[in-house]
C-alpha positions as CSV (number, residue, x, y, z in Angstrom):
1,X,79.4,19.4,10.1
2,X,81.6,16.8,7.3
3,X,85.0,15.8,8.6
4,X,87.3,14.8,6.8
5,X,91.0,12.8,8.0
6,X,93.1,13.1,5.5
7,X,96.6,11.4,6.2
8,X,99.3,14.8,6.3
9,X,96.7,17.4,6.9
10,X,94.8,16.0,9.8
11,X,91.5,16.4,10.8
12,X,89.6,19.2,8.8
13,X,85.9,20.2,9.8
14,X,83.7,21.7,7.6
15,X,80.5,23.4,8.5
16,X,79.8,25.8,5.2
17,X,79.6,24.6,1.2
18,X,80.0,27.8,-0.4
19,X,79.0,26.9,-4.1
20,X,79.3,29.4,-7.4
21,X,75.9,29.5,-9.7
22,X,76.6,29.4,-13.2
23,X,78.4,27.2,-15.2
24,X,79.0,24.8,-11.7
25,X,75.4,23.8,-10.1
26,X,73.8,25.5,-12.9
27,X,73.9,25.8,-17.0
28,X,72.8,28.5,-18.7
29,X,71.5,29.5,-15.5
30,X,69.4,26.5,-14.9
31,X,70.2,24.1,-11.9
32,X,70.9,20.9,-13.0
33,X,68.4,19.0,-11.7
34,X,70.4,15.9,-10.2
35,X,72.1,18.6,-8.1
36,X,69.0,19.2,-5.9
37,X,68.8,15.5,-4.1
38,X,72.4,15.8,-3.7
39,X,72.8,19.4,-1.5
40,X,69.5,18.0,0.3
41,X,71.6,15.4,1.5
42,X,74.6,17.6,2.4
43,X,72.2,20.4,3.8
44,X,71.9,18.2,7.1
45,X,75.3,18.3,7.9
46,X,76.7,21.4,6.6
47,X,74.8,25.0,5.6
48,X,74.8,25.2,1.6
49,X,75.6,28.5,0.4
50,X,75.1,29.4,-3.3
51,X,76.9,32.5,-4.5
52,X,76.3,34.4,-7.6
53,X,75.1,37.7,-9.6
54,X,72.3,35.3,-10.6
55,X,72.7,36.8,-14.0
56,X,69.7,35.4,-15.6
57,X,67.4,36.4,-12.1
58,X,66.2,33.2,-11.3
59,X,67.8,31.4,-8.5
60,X,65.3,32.7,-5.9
61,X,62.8,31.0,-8.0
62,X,65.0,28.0,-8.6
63,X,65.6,27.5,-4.7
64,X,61.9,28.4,-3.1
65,X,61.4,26.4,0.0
66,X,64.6,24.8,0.1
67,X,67.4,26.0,3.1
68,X,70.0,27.3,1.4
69,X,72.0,30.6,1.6
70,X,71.2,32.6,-1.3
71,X,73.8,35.2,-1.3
72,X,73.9,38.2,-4.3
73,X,76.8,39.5,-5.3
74,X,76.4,43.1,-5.4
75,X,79.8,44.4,-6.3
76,X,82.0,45.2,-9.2
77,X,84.6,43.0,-7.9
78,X,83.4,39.4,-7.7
79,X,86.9,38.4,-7.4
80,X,87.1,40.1,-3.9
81,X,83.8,40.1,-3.5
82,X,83.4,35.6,-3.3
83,X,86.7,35.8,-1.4
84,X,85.5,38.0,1.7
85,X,82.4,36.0,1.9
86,X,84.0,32.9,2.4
87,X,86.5,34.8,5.1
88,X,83.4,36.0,6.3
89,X,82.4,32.5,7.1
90,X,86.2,31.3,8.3
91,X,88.2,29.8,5.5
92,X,89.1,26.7,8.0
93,X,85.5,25.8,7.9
94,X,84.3,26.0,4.3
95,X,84.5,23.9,1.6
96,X,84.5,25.9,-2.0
97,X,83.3,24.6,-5.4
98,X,83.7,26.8,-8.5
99,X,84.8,26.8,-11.9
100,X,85.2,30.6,-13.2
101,X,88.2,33.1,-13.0
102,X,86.3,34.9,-10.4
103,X,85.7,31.8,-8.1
104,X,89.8,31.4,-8.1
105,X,90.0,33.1,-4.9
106,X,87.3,31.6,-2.7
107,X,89.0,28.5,-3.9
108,X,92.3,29.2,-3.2
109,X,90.9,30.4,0.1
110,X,88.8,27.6,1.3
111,X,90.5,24.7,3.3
112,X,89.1,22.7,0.7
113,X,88.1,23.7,-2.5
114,X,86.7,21.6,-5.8
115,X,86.7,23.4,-9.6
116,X,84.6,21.7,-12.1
117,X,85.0,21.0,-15.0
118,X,81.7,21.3,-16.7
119,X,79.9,22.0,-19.8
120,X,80.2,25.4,-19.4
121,X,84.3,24.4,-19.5
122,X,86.4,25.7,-16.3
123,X,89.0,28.6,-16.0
124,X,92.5,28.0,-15.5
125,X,92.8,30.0,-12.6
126,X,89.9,28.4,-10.8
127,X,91.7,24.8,-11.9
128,X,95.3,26.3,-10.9
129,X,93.1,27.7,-7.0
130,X,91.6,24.5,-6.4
131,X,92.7,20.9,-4.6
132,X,90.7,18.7,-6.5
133,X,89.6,18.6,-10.0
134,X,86.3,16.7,-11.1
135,X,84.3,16.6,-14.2
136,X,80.6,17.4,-13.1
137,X,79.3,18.7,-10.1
138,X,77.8,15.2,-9.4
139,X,81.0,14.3,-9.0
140,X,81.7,17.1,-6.7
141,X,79.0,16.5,-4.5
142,X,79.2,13.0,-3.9
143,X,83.2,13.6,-3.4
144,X,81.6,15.9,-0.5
145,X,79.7,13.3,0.7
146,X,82.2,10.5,0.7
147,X,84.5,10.9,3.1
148,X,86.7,8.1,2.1
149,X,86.8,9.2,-1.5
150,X,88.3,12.8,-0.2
151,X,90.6,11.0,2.1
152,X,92.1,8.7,-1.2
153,X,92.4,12.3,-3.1
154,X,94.1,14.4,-0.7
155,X,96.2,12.0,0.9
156,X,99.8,13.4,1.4
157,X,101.0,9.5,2.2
């Protein structure tokens, strides 16, 4: 579990990073390869969850031997489909990180959510859903793991 005190929100405990596939941990369906050390890390405080249709089939392969939540969308709605997972999980506990259309409503879901910007680009309404706004999913991760640093961004005062 991360928590996080953010001055005019309070305490907020997180126990589940829910995190889109492509064009956020991944490009062109590839994990970016500085991502990897970086969910290790969080992986011993909070379960890592990576949602996706895994459109090019290969993020079983990607994530052999490593704990994470591999979850398969299966639906035609992926809108609905990202947003009752992370209900599923309780929206008070999970932080969200996404960048596409149908990520906007897990974001806006989440108790804390991140959109990135990335060089597969970022949808409006995942950038209008989210809290924060960051340029890479480095950046995203090690905003996860920096309490301070999430503290300084959400801070209401």
């Amino acid at each position: 579990m991360f928590s996080y005190n953010i001055p005019g929100r309070g305490i907020i405990h997180i126990e589940h990073l829910v995190l889109d596939l492509n064009g956020t941990i991944a490009v062109d369906g590839k994990i970016i390869p500085a991502v990897f050390p970086l969910l290790e890390q969080i992986q011993e405080n909070l379960t890592v969850h990576i949602i996706t249709s895994d459109t090019f089939g290969s993020v079983e392969e990607q994530c052999q031997g490593l704990p994470f939540v591999i979850k398969k969308l299966s639906s035609g709605d992926h809108i609905r489909e990202k947003e009752e997972y992370v209900k599923t999980l309780g929206v008070h506990k999970v932080l969200a990180i996404g960048n596409g259309v149908n990520d906007a409503r897990m974001l806006k879901n989440s108790i804390l959510s991140i959109a990135v910007i990335g060089r597969e680009g970022c949808a409006r309404e995942a950038l209008f859903n989210a809290q924060i706004i960051v340029q890479s999913i480095e950046d995203a991760l090690a905003l996860v793991l920096n309490p301070q640093r999430m503290r300084a961004t959400l801070r209401s005062y």
